[in-house]
BAMAR-569356 format. One record per atom (N, C-alpha, C): residue number from 1; atom name; z, x, y. Coordinates in steps of 0.2 Angstrom, whole numbers, m for minus. Layout:
(rec NUM; "CA"; (Z; X; Y))
...
//
This chain:
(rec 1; "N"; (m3; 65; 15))
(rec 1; "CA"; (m1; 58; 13))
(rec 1; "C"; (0; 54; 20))
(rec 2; "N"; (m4; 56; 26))
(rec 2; "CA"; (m4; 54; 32))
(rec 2; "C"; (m7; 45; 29))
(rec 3; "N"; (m11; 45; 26))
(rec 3; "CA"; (m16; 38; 25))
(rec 3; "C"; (m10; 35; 23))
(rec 4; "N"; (m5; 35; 18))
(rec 4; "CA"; (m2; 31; 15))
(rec 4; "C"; (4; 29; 20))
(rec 5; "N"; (5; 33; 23))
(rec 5; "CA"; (10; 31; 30))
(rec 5; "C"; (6; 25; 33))
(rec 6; "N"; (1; 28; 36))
(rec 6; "CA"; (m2; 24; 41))
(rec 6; "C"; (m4; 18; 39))
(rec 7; "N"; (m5; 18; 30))
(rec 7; "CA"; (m7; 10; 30))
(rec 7; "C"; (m1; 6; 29))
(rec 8; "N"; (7; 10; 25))
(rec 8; "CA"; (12; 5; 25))
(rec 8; "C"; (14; 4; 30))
(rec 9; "N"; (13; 8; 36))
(rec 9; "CA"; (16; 4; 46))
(rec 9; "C"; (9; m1; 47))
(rec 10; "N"; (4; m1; 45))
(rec 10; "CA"; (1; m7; 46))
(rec 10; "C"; (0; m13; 41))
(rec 11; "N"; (5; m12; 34))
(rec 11; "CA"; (6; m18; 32))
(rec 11; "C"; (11; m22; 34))
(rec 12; "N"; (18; m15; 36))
(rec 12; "CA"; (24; m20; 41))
(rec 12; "C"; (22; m24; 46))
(rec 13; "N"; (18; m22; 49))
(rec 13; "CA"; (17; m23; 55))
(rec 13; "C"; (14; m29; 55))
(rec 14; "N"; (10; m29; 51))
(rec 14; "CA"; (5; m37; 49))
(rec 14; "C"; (12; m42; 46))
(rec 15; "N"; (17; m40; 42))
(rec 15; "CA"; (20; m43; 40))
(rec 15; "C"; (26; m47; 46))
(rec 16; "N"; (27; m42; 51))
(rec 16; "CA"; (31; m43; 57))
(rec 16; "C"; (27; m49; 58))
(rec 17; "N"; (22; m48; 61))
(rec 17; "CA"; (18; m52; 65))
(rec 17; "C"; (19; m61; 61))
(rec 18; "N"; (17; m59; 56))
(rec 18; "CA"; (16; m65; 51))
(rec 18; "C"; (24; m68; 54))
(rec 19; "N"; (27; m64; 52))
(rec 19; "CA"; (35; m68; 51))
(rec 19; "C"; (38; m72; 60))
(rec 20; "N"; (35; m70; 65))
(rec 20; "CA"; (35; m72; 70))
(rec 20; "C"; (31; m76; 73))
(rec 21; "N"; (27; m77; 71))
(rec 21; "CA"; (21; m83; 69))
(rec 21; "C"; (23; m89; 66))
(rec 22; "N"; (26; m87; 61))
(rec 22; "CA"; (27; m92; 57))
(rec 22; "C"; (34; m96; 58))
(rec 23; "N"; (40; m91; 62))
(rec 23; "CA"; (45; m96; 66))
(rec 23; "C"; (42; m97; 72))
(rec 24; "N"; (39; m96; 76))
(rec 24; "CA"; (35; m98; 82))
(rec 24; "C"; (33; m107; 80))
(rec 25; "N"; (29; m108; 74))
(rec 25; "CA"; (26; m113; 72))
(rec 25; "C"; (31; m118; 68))
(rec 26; "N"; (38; m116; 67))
(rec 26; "CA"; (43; m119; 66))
(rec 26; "C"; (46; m119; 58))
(rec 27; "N"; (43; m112; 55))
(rec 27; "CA"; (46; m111; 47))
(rec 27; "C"; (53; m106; 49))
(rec 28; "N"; (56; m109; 42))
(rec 28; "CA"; (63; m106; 42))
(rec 28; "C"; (62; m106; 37))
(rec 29; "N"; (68; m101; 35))
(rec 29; "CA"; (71; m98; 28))
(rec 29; "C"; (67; m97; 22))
(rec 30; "N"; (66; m97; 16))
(rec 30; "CA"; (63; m95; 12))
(rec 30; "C"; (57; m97; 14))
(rec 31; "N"; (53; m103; 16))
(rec 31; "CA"; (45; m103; 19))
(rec 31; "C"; (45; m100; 22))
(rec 32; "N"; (49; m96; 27))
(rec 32; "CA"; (45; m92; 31))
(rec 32; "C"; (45; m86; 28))
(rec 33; "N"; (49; m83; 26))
(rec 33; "CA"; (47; m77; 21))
(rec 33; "C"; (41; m77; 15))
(rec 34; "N"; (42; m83; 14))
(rec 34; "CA"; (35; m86; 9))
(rec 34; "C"; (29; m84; 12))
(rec 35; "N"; (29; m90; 17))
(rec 35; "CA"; (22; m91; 20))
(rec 35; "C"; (20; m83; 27))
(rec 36; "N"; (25; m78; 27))
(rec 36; "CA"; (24; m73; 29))
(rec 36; "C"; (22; m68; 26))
(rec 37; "N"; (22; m68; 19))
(rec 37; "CA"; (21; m61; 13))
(rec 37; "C"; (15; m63; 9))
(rec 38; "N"; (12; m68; 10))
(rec 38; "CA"; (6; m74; 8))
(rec 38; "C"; (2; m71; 14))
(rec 39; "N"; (4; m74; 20))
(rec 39; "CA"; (m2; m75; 27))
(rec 39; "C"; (m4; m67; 26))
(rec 40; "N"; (4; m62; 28))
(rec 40; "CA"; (2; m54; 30))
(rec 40; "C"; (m5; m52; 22))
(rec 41; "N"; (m2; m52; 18))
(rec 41; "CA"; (m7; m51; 11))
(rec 41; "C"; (m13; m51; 12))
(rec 42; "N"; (m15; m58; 14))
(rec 42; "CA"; (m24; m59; 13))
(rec 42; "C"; (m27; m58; 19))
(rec 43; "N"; (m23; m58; 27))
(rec 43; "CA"; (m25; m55; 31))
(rec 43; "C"; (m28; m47; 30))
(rec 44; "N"; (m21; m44; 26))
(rec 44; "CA"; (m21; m38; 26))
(rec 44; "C"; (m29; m35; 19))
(rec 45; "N"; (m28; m41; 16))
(rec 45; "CA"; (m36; m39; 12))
(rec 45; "C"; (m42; m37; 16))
(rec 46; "N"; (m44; m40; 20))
(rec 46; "CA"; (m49; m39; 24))
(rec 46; "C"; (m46; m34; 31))
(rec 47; "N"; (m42; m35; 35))
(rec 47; "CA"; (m40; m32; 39))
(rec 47; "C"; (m41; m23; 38))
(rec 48; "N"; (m37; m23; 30))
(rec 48; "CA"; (m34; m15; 30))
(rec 48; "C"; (m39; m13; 24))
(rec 49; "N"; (m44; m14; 25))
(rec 49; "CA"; (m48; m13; 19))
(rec 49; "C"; (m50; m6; 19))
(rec 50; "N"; (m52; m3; 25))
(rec 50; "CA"; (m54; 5; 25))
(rec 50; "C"; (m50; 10; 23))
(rec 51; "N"; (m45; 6; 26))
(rec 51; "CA"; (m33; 12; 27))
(rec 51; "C"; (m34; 11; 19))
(rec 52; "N"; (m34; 6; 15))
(rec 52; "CA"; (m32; 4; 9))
(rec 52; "C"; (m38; 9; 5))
(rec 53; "N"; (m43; 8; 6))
(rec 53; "CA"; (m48; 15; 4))
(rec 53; "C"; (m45; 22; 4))
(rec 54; "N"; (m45; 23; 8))
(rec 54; "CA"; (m42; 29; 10))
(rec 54; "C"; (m37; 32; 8))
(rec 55; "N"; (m30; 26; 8))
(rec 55; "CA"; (m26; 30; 3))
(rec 55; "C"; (m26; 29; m4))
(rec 56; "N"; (m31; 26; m6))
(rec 56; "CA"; (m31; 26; m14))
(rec 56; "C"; (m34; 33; m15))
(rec 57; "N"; (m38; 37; m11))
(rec 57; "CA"; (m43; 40; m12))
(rec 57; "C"; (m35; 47; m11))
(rec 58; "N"; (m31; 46; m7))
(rec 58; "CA"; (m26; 53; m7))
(rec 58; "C"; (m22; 51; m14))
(rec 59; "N"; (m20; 47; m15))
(rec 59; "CA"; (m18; 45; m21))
(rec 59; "C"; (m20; 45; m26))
(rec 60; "N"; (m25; 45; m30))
(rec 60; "CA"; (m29; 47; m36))
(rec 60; "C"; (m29; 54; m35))
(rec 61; "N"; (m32; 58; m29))
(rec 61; "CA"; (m31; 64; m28))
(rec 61; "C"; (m26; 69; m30))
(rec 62; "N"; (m20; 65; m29))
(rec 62; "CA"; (m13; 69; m29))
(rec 62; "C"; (m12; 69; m38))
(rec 63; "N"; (m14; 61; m41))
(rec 63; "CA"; (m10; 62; m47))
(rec 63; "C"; (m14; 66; m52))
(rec 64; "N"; (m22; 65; m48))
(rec 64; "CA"; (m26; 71; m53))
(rec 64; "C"; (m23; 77; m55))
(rec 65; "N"; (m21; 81; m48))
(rec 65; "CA"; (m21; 88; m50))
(rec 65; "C"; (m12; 88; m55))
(rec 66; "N"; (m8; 81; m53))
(rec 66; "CA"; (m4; 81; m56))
(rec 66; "C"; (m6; 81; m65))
(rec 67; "N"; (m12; 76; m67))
(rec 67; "CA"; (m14; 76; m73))
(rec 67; "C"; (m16; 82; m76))
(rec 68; "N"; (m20; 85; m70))
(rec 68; "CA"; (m23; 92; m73))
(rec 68; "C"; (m18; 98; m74))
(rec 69; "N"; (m15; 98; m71))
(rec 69; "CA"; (m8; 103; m72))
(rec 69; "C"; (m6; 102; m79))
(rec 70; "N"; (m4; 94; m79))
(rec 70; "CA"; (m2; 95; m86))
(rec 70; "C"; (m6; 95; m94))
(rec 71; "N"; (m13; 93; m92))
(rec 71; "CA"; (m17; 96; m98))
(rec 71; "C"; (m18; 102; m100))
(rec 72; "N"; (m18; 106; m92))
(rec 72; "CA"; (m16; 116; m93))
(rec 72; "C"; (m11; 117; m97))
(rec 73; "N"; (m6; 115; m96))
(rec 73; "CA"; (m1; 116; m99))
(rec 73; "C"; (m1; 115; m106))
(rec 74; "N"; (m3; 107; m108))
(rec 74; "CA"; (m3; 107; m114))
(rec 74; "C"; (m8; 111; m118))
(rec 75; "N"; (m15; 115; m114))
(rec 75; "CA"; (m18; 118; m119))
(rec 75; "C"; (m14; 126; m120))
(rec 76; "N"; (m11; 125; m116))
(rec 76; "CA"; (m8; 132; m116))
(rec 76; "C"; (m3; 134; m122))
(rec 77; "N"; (1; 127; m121))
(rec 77; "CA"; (5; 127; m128))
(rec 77; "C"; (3; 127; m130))
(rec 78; "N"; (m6; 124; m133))
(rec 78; "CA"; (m9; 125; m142))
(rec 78; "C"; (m12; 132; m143))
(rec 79; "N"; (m13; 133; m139))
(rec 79; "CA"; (m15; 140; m139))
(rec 79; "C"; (m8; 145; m142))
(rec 80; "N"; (m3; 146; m141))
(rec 80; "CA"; (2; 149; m142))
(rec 80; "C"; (4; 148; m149))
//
């Protein structure tokens, strides 16, 4: 689950950034929180596009064998 780490430190990260940007350039209070979870977002579309591959690809993985367990399971019990 290393991928999923590394892409949520690089979503803060980007979010940080935004947020300091965006009082640098003179927003307060709810617009800046606004226009910082807006900016980090579509940045982060294209920016994180590989990270965000990546851990979809560990996370599908995880739940499969989670789904697969449980249809063992369930044939187990028709069988019985």
């Amino acid at each position: 689950m290393q991928s999923v780490f590394i892409y949520t430190l690089a979503r803060l990260g980007l979010l940080g950034l935004s947020l300091g940007l965006g009082y640098v350039a003179g927003l307060r209070g709810a617009m800046l929180v606004i226009a910082a979870f807006l900016g980090s977002g579509a940045v982060a579309l294209v920016v994180l596009d590989k990270q965000r591959g990546s851990m979809g690809l560990k996370v599908a993985g995880f739940f499969g064998k989670i789904n697969k367990r449980i249809d063992e399971s369930t044939r187990k019990e028709d069988l019985d």
